[in-house]
Backbone of each chain as ProteinMPNN parsed JSONL, in Angstrom:
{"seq_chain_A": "XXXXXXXXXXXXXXXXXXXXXXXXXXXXXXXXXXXXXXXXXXXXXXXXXXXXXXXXXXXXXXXXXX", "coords_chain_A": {"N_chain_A": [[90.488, 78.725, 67.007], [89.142, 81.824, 65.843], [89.65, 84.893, 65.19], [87.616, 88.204, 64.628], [87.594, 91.3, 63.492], [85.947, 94.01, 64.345], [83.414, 96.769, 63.466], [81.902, 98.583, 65.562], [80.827, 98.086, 69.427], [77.845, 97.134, 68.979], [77.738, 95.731, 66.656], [79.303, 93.931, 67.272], [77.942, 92.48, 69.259], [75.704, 92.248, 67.888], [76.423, 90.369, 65.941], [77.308, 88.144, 68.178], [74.721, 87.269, 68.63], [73.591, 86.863, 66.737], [75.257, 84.416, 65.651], [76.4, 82.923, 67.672], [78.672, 81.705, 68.022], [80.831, 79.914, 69.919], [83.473, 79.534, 69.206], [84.774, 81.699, 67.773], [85.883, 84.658, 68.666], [85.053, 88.39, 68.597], [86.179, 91.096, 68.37], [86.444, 94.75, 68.921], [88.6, 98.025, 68.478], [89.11, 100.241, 70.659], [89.803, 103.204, 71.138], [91.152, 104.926, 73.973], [90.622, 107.076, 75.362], [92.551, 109.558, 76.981], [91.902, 110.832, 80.313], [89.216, 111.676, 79.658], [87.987, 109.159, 78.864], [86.306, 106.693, 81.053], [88.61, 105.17, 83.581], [89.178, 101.803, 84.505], [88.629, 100.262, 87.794], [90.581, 98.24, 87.902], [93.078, 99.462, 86.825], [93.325, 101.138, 88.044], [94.564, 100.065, 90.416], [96.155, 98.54, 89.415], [98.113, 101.002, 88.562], [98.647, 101.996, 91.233], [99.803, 100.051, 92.195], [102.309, 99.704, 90.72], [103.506, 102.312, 90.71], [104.638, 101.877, 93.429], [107.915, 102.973, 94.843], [110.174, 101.124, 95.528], [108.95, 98.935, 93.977], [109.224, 99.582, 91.187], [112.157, 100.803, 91.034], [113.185, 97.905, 90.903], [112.11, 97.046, 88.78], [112.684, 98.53, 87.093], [115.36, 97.989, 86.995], [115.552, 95.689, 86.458], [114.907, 96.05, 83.902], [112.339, 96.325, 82.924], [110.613, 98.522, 82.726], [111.29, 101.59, 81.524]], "CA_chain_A": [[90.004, 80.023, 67.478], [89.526, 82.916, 64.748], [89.686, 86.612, 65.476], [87.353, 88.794, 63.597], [87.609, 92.368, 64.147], [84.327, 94.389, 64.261], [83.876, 98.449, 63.919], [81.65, 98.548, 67.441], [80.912, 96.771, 69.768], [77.094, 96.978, 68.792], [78.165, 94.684, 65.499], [79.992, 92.696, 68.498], [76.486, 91.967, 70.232], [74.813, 91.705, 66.923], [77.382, 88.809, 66.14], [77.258, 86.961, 69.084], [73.578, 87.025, 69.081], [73.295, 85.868, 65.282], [76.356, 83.447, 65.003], [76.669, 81.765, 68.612], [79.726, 80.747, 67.468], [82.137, 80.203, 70.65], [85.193, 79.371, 68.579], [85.309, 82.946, 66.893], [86.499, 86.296, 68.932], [84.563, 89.475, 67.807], [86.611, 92.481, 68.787], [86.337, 96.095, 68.653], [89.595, 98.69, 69.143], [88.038, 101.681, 71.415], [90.694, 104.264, 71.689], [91.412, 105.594, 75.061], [91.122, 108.746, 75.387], [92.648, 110.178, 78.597], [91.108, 112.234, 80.722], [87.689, 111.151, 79.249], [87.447, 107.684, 79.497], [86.694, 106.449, 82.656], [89.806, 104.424, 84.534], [88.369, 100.961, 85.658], [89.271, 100.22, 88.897], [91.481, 97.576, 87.599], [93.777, 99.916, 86.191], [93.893, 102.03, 88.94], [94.664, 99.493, 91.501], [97.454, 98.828, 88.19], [98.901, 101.899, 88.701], [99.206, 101.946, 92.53], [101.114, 98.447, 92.555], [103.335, 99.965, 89.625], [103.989, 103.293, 91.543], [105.219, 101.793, 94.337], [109.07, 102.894, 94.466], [110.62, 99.806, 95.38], [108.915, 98.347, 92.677], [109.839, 100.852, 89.999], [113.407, 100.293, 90.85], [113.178, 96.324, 90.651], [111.482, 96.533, 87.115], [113.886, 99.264, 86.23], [117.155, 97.247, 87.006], [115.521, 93.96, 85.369], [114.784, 97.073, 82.082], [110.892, 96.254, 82.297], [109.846, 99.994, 82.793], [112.301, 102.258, 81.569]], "C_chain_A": [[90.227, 81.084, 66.389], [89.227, 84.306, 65.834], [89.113, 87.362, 64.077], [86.758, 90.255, 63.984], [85.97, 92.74, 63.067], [84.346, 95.891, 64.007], [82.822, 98.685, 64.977], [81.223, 97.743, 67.405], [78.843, 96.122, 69.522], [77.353, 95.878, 67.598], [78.491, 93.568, 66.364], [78.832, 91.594, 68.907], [75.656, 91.231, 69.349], [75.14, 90.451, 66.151], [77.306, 88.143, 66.588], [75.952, 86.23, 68.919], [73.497, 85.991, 67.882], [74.117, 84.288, 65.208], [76.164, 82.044, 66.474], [77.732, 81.085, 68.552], [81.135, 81.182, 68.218], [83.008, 80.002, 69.955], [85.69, 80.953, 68.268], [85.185, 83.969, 68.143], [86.172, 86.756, 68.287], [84.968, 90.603, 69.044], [86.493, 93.538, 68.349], [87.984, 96.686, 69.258], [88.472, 99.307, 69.468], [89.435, 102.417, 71.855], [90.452, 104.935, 73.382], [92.208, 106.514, 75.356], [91.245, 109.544, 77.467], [91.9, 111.3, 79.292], [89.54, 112.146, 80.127], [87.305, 109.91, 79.043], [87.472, 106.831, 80.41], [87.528, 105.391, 83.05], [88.837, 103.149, 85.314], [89.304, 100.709, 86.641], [90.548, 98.993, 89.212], [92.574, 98.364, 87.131], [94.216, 101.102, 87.193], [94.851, 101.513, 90.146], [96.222, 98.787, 90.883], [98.407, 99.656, 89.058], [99.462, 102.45, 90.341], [100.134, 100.786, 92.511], [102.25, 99.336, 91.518], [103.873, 100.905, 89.934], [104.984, 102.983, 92.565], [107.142, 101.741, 94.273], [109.847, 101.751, 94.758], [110.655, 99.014, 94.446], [109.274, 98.473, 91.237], [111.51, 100.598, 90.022], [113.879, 99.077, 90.501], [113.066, 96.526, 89.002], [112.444, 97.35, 86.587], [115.367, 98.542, 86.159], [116.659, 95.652, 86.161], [115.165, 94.706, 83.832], [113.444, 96.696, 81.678], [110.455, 97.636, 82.38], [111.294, 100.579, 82.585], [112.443, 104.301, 82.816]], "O_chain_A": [[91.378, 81.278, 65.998], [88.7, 84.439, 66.938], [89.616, 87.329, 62.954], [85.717, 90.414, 64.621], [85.347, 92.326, 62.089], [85.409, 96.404, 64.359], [83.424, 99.603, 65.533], [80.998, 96.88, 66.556], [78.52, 94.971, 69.819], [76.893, 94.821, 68.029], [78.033, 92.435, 66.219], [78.83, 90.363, 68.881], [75.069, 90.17, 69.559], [74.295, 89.634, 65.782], [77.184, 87.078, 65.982], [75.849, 85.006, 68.996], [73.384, 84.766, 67.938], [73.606, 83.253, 64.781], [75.926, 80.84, 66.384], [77.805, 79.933, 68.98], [82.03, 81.963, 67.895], [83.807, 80.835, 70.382], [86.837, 81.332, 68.504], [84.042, 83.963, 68.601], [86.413, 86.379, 67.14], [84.42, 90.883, 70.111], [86.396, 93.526, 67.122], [88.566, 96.112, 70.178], [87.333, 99.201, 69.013], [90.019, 102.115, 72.896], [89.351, 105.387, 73.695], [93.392, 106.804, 75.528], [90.554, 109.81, 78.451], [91.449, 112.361, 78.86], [88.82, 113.041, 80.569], [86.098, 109.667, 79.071], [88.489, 106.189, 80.675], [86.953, 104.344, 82.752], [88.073, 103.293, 86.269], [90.519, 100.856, 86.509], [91.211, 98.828, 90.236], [93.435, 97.504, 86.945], [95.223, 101.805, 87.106], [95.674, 102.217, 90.731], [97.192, 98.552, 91.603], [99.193, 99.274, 89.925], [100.459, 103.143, 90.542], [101.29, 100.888, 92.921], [103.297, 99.466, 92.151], [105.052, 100.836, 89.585], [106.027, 103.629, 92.664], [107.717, 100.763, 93.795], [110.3, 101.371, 93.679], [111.634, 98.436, 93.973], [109.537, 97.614, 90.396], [112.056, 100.203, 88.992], [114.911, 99.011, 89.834], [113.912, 96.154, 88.188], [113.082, 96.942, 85.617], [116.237, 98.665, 85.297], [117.32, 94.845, 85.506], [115.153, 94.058, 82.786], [113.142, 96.653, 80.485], [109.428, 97.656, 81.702], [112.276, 100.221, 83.236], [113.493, 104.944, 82.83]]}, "seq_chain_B": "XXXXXXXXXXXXXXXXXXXXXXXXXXXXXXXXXXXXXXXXXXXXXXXXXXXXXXXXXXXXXXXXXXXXXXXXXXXXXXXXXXXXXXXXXXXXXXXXXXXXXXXXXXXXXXXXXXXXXXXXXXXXXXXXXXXXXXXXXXXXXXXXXXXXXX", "coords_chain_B": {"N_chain_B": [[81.943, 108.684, 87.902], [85.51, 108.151, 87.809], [88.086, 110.239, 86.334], [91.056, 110.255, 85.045], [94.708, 111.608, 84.63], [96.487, 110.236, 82.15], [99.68, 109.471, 81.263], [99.858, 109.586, 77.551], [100.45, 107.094, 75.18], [101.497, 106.268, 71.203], [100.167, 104.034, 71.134], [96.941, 102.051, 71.234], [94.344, 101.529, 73.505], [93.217, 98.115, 73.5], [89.997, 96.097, 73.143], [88.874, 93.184, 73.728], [86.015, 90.985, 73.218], [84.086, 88.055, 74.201], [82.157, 85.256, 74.252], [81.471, 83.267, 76.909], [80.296, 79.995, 77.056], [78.713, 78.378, 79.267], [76.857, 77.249, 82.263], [74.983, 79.18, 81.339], [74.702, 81.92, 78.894], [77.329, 84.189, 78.196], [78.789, 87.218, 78.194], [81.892, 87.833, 77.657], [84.448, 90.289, 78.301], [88.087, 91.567, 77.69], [90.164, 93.61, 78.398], [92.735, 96.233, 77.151], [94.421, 98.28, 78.859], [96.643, 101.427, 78.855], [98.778, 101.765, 81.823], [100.106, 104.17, 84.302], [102.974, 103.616, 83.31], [105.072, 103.958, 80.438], [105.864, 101.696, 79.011], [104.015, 99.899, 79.816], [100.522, 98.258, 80.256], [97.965, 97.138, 81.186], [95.613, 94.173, 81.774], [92.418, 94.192, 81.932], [89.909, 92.458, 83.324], [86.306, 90.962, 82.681], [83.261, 90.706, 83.153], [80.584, 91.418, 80.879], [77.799, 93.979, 82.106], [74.061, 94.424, 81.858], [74.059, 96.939, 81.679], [75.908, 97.491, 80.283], [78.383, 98.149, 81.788], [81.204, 96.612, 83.216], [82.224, 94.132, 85.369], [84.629, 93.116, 87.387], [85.053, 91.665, 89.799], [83.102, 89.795, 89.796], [82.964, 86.333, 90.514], [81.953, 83.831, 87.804], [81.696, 81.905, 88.293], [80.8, 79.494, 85.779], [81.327, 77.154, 84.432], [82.903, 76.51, 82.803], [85.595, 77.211, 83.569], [88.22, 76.67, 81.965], [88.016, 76.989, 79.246], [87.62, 79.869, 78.797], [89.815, 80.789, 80.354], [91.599, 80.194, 78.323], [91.093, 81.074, 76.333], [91.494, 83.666, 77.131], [94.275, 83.704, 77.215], [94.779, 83.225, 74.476], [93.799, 85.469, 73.591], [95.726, 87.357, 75.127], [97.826, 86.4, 73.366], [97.266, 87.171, 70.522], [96.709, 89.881, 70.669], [99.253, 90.612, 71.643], [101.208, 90.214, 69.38], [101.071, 92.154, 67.659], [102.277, 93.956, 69.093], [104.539, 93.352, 70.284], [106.616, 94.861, 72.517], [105.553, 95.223, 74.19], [104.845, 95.472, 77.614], [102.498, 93.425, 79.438], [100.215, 93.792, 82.435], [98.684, 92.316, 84.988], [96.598, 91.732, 87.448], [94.866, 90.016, 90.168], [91.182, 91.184, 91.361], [90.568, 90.69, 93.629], [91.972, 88.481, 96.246], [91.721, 85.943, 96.035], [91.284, 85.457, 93.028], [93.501, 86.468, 92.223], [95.212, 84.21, 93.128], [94.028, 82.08, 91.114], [94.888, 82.941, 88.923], [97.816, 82.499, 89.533], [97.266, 79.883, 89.332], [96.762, 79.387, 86.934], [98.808, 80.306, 85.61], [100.565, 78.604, 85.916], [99.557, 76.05, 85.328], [99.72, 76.417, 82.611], [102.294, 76.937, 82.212], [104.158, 75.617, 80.596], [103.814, 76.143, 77.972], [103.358, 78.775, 77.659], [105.459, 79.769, 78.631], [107.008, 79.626, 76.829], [106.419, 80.939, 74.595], [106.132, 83.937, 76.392], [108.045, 85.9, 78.168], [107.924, 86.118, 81.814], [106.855, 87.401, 84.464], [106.773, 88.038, 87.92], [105.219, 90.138, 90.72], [105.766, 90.474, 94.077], [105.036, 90.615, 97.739], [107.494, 92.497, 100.246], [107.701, 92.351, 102.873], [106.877, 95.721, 103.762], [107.183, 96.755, 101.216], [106.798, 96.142, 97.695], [108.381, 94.175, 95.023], [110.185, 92.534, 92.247], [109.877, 89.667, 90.5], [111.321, 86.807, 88.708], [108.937, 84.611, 87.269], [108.267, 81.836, 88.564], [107.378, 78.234, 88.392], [106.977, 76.07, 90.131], [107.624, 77.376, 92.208], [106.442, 78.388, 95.367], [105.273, 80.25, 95.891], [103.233, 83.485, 96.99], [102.134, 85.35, 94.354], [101.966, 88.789, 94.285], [100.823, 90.164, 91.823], [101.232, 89.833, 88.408], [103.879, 90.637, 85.238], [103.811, 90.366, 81.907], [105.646, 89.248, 78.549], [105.963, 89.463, 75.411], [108.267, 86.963, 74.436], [110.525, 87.553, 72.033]], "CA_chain_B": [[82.95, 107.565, 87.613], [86.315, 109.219, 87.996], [88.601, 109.865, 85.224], [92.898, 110.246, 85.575], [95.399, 112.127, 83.684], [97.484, 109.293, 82.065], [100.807, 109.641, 80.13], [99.897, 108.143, 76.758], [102.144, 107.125, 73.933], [100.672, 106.183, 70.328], [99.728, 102.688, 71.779], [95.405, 102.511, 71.585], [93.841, 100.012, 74.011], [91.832, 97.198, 73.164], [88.659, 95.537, 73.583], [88.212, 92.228, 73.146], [84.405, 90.123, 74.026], [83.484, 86.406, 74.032], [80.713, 84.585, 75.069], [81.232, 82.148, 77.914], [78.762, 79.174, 76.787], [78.573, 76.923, 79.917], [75.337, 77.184, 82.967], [74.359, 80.153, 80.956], [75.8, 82.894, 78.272], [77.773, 85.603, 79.393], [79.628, 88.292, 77.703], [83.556, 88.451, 78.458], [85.492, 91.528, 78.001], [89.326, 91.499, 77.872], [90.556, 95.201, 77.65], [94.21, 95.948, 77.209], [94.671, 100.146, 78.936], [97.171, 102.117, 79.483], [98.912, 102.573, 82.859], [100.855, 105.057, 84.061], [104.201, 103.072, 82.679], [104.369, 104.153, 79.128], [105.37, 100.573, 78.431], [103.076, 98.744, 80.325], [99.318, 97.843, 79.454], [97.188, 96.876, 82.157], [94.961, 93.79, 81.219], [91.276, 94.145, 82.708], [89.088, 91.063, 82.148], [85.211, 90.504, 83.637], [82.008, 90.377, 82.501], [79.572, 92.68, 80.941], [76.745, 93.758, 82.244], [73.564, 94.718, 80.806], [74.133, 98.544, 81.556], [77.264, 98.14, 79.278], [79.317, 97.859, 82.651], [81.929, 95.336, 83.214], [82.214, 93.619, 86.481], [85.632, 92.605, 87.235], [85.356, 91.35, 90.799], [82.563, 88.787, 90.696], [83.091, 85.339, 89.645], [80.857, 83.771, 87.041], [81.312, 79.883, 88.026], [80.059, 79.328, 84.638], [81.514, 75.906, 84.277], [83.918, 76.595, 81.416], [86.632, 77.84, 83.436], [89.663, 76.345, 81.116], [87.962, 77.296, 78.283], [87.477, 80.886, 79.18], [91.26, 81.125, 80.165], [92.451, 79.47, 77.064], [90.666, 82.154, 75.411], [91.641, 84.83, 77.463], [95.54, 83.472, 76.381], [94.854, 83.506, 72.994], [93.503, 87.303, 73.369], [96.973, 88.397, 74.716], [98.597, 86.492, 72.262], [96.803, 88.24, 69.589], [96.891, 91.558, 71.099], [100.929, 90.973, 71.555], [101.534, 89.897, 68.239], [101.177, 93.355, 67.074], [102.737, 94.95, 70.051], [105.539, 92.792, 71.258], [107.501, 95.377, 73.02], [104.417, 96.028, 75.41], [104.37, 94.468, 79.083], [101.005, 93.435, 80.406], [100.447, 93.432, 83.802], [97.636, 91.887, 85.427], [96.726, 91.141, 89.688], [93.602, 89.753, 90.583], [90.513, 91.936, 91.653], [90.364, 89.966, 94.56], [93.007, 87.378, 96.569], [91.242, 84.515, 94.896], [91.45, 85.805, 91.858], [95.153, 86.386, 91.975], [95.64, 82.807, 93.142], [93.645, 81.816, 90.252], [95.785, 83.785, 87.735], [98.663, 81.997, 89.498], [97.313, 78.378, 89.227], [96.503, 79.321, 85.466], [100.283, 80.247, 84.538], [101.11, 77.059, 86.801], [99.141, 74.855, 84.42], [99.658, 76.656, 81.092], [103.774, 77.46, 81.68], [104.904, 74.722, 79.491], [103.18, 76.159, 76.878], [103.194, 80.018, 77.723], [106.698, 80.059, 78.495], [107.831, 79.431, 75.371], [105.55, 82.711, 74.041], [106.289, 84.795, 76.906], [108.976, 86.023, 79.975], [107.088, 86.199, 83.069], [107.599, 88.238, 86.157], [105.617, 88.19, 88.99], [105.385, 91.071, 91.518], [105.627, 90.025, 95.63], [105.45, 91.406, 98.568], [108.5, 92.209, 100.908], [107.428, 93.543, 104.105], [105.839, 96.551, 103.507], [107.147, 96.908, 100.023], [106.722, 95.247, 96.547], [109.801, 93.371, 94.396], [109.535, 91.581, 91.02], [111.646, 88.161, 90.856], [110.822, 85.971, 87.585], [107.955, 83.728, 87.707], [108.791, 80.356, 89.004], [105.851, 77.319, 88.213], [107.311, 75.276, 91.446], [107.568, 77.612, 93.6], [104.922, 78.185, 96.363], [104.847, 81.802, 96.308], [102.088, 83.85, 96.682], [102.269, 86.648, 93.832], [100.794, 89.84, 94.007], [100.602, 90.902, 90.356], [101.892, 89.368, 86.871], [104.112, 91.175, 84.022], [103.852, 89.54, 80.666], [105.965, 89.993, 77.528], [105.79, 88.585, 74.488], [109.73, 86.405, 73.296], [110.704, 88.309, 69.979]], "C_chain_B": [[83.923, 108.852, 87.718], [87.04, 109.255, 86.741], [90.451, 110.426, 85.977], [93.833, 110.467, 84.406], [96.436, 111.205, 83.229], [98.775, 110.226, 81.128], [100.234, 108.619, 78.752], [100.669, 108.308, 75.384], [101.26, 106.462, 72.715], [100.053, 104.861, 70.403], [98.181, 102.945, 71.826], [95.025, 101.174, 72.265], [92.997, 99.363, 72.938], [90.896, 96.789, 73.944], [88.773, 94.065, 73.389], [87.072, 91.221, 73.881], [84.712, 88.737, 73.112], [82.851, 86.164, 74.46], [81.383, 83.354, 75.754], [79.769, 81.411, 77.718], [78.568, 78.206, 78.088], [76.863, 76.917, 81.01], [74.959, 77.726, 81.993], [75.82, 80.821, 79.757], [76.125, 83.843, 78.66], [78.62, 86.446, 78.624], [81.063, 88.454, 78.526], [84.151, 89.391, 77.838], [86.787, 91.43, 78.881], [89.562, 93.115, 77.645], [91.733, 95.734, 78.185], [94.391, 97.698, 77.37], [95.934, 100.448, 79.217], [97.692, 102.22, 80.815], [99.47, 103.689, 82.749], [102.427, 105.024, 83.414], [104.048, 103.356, 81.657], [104.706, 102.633, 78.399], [104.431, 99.337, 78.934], [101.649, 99.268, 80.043], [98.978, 97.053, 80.57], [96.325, 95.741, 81.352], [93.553, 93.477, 82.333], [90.558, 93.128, 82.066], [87.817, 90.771, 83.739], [84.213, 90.109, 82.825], [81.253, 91.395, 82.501], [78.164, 92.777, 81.238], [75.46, 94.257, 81.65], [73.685, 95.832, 80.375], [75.125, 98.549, 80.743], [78.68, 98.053, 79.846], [80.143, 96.629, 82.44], [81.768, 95.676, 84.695], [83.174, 93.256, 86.774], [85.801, 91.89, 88.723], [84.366, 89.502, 90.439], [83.254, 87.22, 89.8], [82.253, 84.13, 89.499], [80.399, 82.299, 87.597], [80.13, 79.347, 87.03], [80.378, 77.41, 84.025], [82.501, 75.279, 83.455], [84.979, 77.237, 82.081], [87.995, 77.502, 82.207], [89.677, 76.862, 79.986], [88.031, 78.968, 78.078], [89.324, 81.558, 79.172], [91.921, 80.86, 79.228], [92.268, 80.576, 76.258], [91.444, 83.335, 75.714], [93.942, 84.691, 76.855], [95.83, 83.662, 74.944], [94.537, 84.788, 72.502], [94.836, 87.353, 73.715], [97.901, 87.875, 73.591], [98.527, 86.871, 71.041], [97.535, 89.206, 69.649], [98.657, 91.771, 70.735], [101.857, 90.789, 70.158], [101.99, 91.213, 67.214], [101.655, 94.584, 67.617], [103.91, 94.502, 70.459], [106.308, 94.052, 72.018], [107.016, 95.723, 74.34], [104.433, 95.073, 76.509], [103.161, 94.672, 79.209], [101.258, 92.791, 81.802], [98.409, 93.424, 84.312], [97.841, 91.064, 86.956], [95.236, 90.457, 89.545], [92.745, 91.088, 91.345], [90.545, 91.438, 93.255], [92.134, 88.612, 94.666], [92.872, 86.487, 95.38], [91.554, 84.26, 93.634], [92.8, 85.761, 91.16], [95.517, 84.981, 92.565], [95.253, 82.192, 91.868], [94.833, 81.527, 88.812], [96.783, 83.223, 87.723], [98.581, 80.425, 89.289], [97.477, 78.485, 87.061], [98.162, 78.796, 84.788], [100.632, 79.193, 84.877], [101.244, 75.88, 85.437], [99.696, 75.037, 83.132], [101.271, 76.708, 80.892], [104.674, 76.849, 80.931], [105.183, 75.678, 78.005], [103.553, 78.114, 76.63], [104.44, 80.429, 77.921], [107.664, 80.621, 77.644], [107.723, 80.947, 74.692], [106.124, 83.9, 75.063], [107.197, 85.164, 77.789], [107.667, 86.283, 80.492], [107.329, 86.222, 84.047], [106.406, 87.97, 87.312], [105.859, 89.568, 89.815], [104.938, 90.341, 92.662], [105.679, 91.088, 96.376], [106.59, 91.061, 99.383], [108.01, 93.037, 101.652], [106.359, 94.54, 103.417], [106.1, 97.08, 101.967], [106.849, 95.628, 98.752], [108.226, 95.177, 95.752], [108.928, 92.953, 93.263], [110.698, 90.726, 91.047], [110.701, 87.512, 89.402], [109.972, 84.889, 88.273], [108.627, 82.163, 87.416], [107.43, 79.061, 88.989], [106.184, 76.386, 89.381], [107.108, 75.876, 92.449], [106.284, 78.018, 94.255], [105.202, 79.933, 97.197], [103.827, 82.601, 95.678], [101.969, 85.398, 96.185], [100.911, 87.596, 94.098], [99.981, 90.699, 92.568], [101.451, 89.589, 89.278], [102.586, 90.356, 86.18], [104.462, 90.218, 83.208], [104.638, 90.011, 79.698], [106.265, 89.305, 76.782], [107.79, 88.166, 74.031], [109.554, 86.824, 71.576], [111.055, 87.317, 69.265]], "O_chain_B": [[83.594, 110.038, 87.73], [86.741, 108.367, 85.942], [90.765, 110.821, 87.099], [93.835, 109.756, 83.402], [97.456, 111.285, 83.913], [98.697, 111.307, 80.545], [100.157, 107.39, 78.767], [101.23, 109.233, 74.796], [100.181, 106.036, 73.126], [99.269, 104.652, 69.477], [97.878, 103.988, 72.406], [95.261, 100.048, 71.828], [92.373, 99.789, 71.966], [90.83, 96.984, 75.158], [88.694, 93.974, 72.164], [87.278, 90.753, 75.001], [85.229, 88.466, 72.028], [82.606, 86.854, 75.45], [81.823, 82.463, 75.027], [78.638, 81.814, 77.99], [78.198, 77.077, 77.766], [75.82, 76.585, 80.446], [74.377, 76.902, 81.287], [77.02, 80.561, 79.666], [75.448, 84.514, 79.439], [79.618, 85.737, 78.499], [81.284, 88.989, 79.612], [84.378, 89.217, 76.641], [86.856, 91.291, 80.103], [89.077, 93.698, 76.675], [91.921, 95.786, 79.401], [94.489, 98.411, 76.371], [96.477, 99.623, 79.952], [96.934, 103.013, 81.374], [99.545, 104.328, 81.699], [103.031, 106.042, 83.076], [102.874, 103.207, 81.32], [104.051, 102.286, 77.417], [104.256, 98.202, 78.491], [101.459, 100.427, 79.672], [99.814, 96.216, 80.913], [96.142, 96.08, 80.183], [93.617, 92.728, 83.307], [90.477, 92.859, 80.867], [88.008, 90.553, 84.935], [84.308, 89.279, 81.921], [81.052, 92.172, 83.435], [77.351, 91.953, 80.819], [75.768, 94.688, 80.539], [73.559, 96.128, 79.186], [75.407, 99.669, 80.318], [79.735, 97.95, 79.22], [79.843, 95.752, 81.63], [81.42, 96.729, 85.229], [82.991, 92.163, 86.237], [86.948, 91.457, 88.835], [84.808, 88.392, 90.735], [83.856, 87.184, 88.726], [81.841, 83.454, 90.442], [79.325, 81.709, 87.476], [79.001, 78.939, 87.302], [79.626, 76.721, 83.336], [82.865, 74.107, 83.354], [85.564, 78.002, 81.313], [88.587, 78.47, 81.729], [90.716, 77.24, 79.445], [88.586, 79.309, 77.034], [89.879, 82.359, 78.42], [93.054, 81.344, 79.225], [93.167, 81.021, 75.544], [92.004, 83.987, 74.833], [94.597, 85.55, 76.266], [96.832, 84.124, 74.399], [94.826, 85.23, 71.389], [95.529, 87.409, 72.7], [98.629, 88.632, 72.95], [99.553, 86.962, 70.368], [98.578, 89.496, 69.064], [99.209, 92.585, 69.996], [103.009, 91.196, 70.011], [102.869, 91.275, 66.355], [101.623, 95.725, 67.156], [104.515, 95.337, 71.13], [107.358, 93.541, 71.629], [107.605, 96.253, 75.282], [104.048, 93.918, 76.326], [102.631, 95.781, 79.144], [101.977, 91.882, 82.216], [97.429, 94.132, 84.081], [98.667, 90.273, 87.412], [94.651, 90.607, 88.472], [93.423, 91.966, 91.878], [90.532, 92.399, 94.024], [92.912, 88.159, 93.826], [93.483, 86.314, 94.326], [91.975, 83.209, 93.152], [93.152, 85.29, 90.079], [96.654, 84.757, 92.15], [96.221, 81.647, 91.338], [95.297, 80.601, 88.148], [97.29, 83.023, 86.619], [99.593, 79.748, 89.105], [98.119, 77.806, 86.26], [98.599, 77.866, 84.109], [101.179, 78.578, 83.961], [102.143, 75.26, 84.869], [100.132, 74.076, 82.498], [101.724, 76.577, 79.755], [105.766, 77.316, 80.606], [106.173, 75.858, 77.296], [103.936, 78.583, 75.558], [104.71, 81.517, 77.413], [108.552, 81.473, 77.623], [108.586, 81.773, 74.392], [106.604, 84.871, 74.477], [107.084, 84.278, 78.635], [106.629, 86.569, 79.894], [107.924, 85.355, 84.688], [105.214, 87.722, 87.132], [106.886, 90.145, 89.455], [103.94, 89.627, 92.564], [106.129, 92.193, 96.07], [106.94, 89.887, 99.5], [107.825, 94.224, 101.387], [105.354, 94.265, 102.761], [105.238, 97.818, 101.489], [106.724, 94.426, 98.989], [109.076, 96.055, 95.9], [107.704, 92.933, 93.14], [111.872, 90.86, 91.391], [109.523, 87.813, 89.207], [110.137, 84.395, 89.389], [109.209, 81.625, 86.474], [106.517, 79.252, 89.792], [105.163, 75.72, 89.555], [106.597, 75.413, 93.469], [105.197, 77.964, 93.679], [105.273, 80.446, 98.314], [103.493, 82.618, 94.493], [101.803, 86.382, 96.906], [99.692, 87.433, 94.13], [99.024, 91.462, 92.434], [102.133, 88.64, 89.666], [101.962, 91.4, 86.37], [105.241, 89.317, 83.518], [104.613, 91.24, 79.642], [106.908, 88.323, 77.154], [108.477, 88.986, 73.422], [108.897, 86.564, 70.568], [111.231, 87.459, 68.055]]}, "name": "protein", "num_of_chains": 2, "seq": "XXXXXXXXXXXXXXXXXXXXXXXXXXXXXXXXXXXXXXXXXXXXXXXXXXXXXXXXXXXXXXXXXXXXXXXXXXXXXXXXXXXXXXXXXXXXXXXXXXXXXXXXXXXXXXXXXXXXXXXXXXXXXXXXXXXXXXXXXXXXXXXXXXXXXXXXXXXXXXXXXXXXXXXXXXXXXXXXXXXXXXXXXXXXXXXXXXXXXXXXXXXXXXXXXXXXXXXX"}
């Protein structure tokens, strides 16, 4: 499996299309910018399970969330 | 779409796509955000659609599941390679999904062990707990945290 970073993800598309080549990973970073990039609903549904105080104390006494 | 004031720390998500080759081709997106934890990192993973969207609920039955997850393993171990200090936490979009997630580590924990600690999150009554992930036992997690062995 290679990893070969891309600068967007249009290069990404234009990669896949040309190469076909499942072995290789073509990634892009995309900064996330708060407050302007929209929250998928995976990440929200994240941050409710991770809120929950019970849980916050657990992960805090095992030192996963400080 | 909505957007949400996070805490964020110099940490930048990622992206990462693959093509699922099996009925058909399919665009996978892995993408590693931000929660509100400043060390945790949410890992979202579906399929894109043509609008540009990802889909994170449906599932593709493309025919390649193993290969797909193998991949999607070798994305966080990338990703963590250059982050170790970062928890990822990942649930299913769906039950199924999170059973899935739990047969995966099941199969792979020989192997993934070694690379990672691994927590699970449960429910207790009406609250949530985290207890270390167990590959025997026959409990039905609600979430994952991942973290890469230094």
């Amino acid at each position: 499996m290679k990893f070969v970073k891309m600068k967007d993800e249009e290069s990404v598309r234009r990669a896949l299309k040309e190469k076909k080549n499942i072995d290789t990973i073509f990634w892009v970073e995309t900064p996330f910018i708060p407050g302007v990039t929209p929250v998928p609903d995976d990440v929200k549904r994240a941050n409710e399970t991770l809120s929950n105080p019970h849980l916050q104390k657990s992960l805090r006494a095992h030192g996963i969330i400080k | 779409m909505t957007t949400s004031p996070y805490k964020f720390d110099p940490l930048t998500s990622g992206r990462f796509t693959f093509t699922s080759v099996g009925k058909r081709s399919i665009e996978k997106v892995v993408d590693f955000i931000p929660t509100g934890s400043p060390n945790v990192m949410n890992l979202s993973f579906g399929d894109r659609l043509p609008d540009g969207s990802i889909d994170y609920v449906t599932v593709s039955d493309n025919g390649d599941i193993r290969r797909v997850l193998a991949t999607v393993v070798s994305i966080i171990n990338n990703f963590t390679s250059s982050r170790p200090e970062v928890w990822i936490y990942f649930e299913g979009s769906t039950v199924e999904r999170t059973r899935l997630y739990n047969r995966t580590l099941k199969i792979y924990y020989p192997i993934f062990s070694k690379l990672f600690e691994i927590w699970g999150v449960i429910k207790m009554g009406d609250d949530l707990d985290s207890i270390p992930f167990h590959p025997r036992a026959a409990i039905a997690y609600f979430g994952f945290l991942i973290k890469r062995i230094d």
